[in-house]
C-alpha positions in Angstrom: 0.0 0.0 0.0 1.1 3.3 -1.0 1.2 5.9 2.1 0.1 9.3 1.3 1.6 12.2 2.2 2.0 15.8 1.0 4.6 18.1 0.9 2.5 20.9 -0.1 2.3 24.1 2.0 -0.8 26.2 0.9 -3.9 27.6 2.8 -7.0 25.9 2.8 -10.3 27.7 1.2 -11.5 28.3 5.1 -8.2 29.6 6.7 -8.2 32.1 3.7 -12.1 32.8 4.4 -11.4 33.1 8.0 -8.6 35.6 7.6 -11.1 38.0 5.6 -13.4 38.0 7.9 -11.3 38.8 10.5 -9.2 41.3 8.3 -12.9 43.2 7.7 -13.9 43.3 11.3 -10.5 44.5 12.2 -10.7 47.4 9.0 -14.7 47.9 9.9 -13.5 49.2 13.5 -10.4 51.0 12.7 -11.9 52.6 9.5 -14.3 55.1 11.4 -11.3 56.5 13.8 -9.0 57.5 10.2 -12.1 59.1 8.7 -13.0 61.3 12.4 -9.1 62.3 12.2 -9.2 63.4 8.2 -12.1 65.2 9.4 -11.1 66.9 12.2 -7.8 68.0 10.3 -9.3 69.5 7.5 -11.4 71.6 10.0 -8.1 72.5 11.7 -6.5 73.3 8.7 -9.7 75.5 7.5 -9.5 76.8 10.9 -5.7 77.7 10.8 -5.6 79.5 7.4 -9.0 81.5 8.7 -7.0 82.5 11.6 -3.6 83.2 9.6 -5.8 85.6 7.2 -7.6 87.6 10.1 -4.5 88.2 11.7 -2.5 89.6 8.5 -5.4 91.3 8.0 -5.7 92.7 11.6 -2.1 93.7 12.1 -2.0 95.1 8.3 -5.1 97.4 8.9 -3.8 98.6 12.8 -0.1 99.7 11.1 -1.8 101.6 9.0 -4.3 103.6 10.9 -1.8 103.9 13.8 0.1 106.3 11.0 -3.1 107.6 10.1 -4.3 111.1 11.9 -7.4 110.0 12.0 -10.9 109.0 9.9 -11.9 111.0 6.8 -14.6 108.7 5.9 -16.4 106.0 7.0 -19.1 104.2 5.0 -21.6 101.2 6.5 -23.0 98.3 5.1 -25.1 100.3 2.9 -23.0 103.1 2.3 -23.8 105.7 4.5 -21.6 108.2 5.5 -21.3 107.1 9.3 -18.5 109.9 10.8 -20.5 111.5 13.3 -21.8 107.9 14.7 -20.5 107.4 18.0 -21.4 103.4 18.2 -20.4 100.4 16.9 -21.0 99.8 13.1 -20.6 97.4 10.2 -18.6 98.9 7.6 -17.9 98.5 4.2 -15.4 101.4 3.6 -13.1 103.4 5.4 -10.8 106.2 4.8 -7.6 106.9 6.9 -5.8 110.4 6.8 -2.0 110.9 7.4 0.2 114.4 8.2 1.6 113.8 4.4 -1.8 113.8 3.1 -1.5 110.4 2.2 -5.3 108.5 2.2 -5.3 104.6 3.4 -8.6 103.0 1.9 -9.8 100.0 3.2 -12.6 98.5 1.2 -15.0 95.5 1.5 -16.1 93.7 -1.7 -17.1 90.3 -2.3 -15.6 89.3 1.0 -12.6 90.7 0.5 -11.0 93.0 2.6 -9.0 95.7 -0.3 -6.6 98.0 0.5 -5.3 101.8 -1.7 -4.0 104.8 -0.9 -2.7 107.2 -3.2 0.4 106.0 -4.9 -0.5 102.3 -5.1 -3.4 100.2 -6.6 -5.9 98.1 -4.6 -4.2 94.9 -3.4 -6.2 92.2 -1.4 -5.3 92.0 2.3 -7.6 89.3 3.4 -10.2 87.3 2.3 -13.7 85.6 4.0 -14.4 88.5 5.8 -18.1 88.1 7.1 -17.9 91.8 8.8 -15.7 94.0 9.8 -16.8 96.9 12.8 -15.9 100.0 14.0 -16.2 101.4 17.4 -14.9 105.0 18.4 -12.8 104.1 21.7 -13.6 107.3 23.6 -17.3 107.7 23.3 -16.8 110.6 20.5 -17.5 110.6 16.9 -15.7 108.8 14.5 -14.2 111.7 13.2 -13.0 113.1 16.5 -12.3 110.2 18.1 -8.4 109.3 18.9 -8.6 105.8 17.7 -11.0 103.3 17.4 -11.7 99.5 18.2 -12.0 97.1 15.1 -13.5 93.7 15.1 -13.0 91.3 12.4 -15.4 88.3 12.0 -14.0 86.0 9.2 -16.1 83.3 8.1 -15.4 80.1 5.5 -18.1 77.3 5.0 -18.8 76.4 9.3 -16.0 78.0 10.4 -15.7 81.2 12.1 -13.1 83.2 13.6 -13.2 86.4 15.3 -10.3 89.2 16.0 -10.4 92.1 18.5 -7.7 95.0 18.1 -7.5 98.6 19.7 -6.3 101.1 17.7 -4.8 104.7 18.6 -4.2 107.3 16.0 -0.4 108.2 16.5 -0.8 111.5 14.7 -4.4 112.2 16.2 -5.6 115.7 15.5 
């Protein structure tokens, strides 16, 4: 009689079934945890560049009116001249004025926050801007008033980010 034995090394249909399976319940749990990180990063990262922009933005617009003697103009959301307002308004355009007669415009247009004066063209200085207000910091006009307190509220699909800065005309009248 002939004794049979194999020398073969190979998996079996139900080790290899068994594997999957395992292999899928493993993948089915781990799956969900990856896709929660991917989301949370890309809400970080919306997050991060929101915040990057409002800052440049912020700091950009403070240099500028801290040279500035003080507000020519000042426009709201449906522009209105708004110098003699005393509160705190939306606004879509405002005019600084400097001792070398120099005017810093800061305009918003399509969510854009745009910046001229008189030797330069408009340039963008940040974008997704939901609002931008003014506030007079001493309870005066915004034509008298020695600086003023500006709020930017930047906004890009769910996320929102909101910046606070004080500013004091160096040059004040």
């Amino acid at each position: 009689m002939k004794k049979i034995t194999s020398t073969k090394r190979a998996f079996t249909i139900i080790e290899v079934v068994v594997t999957i399976g395992i292999l899928f319940l493993v993948l089915s749990m781990i799956f969900p945890m990856f896709k929660y990180n991917v989301g949370n990063l890309n809400k970080i990262e919306s997050k991060d560049a929101l915040q990057n922009d409002a800052q440049f933005g912020a700091e950009f617009l403070s240099d500028k009116a801290m040279e500035a003697k003080g507000i020519l103009e000042i426009y709201n959301e449906k522009y209105s001249h708004i110098e003699e307002s005393n509160g705190k308004q939306k606004i879509k355009k405002v005019v600084f004025i400097t001792d070398e007669k120099l005017k810093y415009i800061f305009s918003i247009e399509n969510n854009k926050l745009l910046f001229s004066d008189n030797k330069y063209n408009r340039f963008l200085v940040a974008s997704n801007i939901n609002s931008l207000e003014f506030e007079p910091l001493d309870n005066k006009n915004f034509k008298d008033s020695r600086g003023v307190k500006i709020k930017f509220n930047m906004k890009e699909s769910e996320t929102n980010y909101v910046i606070d800065t004080d500013v004091f005309f160096r040059n004040s009248r």
